[in-house]
N, CA, C and O atoms as CSV, one atom per row, in Angstrom:
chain,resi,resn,atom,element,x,y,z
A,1,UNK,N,N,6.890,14.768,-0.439
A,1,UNK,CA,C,6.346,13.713,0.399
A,1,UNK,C,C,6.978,12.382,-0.018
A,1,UNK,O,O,7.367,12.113,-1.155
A,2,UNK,N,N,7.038,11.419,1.285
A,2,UNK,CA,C,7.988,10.242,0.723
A,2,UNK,C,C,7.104,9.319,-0.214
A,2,UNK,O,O,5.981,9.781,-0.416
A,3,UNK,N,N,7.351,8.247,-0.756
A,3,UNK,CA,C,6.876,7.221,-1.367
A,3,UNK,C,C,6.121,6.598,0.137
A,3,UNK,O,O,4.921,6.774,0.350
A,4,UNK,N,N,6.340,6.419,0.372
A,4,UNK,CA,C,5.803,5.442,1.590
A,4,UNK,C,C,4.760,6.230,2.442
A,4,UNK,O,O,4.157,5.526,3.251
A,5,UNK,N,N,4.462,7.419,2.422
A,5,UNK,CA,C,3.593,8.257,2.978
A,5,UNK,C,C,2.399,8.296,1.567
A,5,UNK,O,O,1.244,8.677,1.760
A,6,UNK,N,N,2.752,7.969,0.560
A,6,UNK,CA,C,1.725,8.591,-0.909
A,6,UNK,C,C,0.642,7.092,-0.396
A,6,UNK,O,O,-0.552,7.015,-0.107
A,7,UNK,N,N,2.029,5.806,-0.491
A,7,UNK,CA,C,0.951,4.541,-0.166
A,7,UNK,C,C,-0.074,4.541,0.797
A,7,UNK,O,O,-1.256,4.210,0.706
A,8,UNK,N,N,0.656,5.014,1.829
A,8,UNK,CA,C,-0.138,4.921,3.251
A,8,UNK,C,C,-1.461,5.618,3.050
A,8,UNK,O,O,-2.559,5.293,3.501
A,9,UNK,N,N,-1.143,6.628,2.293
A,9,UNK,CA,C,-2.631,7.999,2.140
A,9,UNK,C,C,-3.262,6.941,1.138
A,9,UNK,O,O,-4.435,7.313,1.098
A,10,UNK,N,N,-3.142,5.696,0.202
A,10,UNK,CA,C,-3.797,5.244,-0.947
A,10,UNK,C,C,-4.331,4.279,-0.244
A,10,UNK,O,O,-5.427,3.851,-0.606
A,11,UNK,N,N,-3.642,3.688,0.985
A,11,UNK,CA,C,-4.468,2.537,1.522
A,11,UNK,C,C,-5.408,3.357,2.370
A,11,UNK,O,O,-6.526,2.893,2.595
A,12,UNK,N,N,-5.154,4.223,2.733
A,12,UNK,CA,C,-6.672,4.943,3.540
A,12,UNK,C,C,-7.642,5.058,2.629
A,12,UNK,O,O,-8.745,4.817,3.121
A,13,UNK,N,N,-7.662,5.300,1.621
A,13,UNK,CA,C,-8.859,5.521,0.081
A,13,UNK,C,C,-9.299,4.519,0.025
A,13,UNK,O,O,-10.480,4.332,-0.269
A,14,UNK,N,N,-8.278,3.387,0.356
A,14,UNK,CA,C,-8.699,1.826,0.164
A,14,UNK,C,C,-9.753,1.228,0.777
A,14,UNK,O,O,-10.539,0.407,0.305
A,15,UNK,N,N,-9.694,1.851,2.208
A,15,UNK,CA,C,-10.745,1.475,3.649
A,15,UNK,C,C,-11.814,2.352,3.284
A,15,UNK,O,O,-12.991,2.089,3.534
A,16,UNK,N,N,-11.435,3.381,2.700
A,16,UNK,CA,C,-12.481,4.433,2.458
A,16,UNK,C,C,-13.586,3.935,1.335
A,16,UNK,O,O,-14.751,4.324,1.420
A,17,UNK,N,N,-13.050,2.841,0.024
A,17,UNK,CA,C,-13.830,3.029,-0.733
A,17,UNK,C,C,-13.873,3.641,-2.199
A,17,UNK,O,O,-14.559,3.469,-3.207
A,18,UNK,N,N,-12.690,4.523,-1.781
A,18,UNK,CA,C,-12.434,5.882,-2.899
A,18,UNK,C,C,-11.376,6.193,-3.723
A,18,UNK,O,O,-11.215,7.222,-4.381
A,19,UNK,N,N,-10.246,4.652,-3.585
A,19,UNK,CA,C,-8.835,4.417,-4.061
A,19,UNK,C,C,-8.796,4.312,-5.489
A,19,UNK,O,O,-9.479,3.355,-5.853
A,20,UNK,N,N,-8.347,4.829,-6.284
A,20,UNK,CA,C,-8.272,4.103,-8.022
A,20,UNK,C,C,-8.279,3.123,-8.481
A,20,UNK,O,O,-8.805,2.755,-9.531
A,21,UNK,N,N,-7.390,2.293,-7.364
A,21,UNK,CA,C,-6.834,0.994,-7.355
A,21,UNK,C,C,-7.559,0.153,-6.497
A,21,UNK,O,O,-8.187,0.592,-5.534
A,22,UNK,N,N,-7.497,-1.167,-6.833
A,22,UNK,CA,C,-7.814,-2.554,-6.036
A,22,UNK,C,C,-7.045,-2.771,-5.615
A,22,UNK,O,O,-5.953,-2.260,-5.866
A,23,UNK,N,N,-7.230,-3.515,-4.893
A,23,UNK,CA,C,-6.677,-4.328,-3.711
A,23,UNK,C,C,-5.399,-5.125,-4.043
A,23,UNK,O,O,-4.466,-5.382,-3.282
A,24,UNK,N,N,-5.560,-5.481,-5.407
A,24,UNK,CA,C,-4.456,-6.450,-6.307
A,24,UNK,C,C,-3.595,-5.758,-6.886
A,24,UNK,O,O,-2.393,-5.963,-7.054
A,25,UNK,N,N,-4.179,-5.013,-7.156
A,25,UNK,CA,C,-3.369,-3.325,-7.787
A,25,UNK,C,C,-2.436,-2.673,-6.903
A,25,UNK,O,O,-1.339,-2.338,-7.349
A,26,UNK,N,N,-2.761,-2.443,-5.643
A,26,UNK,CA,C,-1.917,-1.886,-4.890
A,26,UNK,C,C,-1.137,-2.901,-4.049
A,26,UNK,O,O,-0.265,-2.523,-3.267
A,27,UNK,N,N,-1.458,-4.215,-4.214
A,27,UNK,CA,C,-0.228,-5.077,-3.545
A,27,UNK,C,C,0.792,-5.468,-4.632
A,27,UNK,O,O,1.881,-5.898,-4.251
A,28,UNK,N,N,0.514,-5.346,-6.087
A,28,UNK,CA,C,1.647,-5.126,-6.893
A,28,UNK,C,C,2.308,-3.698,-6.997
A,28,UNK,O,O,3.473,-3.536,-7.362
A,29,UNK,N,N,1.621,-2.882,-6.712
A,29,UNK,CA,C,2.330,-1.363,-7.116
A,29,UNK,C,C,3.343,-1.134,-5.753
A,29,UNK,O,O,4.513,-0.757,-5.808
A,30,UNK,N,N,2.481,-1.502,-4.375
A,30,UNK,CA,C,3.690,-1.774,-3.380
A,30,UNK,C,C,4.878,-2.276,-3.287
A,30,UNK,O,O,5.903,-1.965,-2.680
A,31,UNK,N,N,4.466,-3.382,-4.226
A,31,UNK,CA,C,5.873,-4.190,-4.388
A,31,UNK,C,C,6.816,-3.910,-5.189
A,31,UNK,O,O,8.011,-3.971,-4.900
A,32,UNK,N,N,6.152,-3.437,-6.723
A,32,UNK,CA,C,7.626,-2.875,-7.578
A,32,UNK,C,C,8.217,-1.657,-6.410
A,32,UNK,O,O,9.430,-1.580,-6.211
A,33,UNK,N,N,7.252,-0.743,-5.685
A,33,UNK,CA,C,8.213,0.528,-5.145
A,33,UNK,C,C,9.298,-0.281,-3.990
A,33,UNK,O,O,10.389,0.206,-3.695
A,34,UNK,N,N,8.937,-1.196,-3.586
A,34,UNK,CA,C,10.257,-1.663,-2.597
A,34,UNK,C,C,11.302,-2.299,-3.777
A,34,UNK,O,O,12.450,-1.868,-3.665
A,35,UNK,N,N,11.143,-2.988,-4.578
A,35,UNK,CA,C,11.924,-3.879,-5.841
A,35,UNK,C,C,12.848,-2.177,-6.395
A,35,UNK,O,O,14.071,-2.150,-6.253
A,36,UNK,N,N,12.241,-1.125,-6.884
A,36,UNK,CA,C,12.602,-0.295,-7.348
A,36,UNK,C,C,13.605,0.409,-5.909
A,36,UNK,O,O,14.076,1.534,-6.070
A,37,UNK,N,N,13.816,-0.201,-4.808
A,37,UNK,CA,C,13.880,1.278,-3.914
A,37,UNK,C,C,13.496,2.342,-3.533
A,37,UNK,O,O,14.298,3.079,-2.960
A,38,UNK,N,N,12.253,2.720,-3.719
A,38,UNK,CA,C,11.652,3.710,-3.487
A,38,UNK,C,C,11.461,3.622,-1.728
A,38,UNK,O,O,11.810,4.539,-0.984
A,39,UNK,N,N,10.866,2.390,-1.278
A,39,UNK,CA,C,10.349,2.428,-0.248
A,39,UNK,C,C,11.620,1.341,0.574
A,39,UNK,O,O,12.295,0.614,-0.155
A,40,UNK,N,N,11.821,1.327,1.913
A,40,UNK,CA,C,12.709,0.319,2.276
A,40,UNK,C,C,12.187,-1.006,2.909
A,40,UNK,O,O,10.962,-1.106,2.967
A,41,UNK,N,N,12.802,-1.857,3.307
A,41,UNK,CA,C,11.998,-3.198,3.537
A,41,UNK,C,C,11.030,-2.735,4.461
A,41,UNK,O,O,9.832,-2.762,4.180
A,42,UNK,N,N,11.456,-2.315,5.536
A,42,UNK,CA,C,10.495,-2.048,6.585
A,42,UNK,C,C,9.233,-1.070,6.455
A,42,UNK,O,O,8.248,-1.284,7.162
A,43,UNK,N,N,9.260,0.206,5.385
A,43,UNK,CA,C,8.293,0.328,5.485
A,43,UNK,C,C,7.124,-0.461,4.386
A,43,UNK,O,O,5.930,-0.168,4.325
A,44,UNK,N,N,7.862,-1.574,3.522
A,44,UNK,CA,C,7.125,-2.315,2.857
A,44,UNK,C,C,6.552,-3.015,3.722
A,44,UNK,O,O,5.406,-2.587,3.860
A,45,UNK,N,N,6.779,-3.985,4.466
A,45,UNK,CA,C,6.307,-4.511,5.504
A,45,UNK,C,C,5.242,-4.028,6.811
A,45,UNK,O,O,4.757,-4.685,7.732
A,46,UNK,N,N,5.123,-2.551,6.429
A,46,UNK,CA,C,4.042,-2.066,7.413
A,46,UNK,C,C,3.128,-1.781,6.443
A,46,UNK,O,O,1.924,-1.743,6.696
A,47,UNK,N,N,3.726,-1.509,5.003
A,47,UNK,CA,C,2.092,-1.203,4.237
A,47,UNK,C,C,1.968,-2.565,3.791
A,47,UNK,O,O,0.917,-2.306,3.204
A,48,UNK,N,N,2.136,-3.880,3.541
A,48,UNK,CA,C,1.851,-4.825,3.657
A,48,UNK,C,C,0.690,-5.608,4.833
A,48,UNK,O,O,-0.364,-6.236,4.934
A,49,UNK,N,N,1.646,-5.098,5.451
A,49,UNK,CA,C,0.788,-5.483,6.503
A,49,UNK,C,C,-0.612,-4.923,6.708
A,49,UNK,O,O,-1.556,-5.706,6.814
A,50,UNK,N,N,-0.875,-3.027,6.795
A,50,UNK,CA,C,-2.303,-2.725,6.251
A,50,UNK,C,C,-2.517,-3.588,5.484
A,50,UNK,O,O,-2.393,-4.702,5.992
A,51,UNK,N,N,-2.834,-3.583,4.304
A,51,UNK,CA,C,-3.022,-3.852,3.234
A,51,UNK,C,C,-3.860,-5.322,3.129
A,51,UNK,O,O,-4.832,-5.668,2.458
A,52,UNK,N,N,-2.948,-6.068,4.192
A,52,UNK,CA,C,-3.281,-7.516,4.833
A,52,UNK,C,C,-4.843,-7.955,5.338
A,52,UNK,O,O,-5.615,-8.883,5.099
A,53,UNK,N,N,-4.845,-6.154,6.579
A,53,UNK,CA,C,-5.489,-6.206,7.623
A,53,UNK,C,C,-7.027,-5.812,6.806
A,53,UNK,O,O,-8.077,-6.441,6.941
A,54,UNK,N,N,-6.812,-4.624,5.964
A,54,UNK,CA,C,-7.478,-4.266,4.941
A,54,UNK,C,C,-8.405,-5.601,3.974
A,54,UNK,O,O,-9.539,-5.616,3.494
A,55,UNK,N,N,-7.742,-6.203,3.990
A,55,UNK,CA,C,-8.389,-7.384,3.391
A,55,UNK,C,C,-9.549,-8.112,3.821
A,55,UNK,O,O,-10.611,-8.486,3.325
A,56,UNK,N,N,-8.704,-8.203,5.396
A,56,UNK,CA,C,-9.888,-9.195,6.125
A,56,UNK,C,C,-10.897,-8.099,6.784
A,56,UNK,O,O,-11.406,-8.205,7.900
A,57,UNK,N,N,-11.037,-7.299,6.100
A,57,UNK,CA,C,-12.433,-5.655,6.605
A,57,UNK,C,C,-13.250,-6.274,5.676
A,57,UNK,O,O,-14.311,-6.835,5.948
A,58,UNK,N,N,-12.651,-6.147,4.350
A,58,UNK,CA,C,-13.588,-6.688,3.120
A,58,UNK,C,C,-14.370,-7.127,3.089
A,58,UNK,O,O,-14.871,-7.421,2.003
């Protein structure tokens, strides 16, 4: 499974409630995987963007 599909399933845990991680946690762990290459700009920019939207649910 890609990197960018593991995030996507961690920000659903996120909405859910049930993630390991915070909110702060996973907007740094997003970011080293694009810094590292794991993920490419664009799909940083769509889990960003959850992540965003996710916020203002809070």
């Amino acid at each position: 499974m890609s990197e960018y599909r593991n995030w996507d399933k961690e920000l659903d845990r996120l909405e859910q409630g049930k993630s390991q991680y915070s909110w702060d946690e996973l907007e740094e762990l997003i970011t080293d995987q694009l810094e590292d290459e794991k993920i490419s700009e664009q799909e940083f920019e769509t889990l960003m963007r959850r992540l965003m939207d996710i916020d203002c649910e809070l």
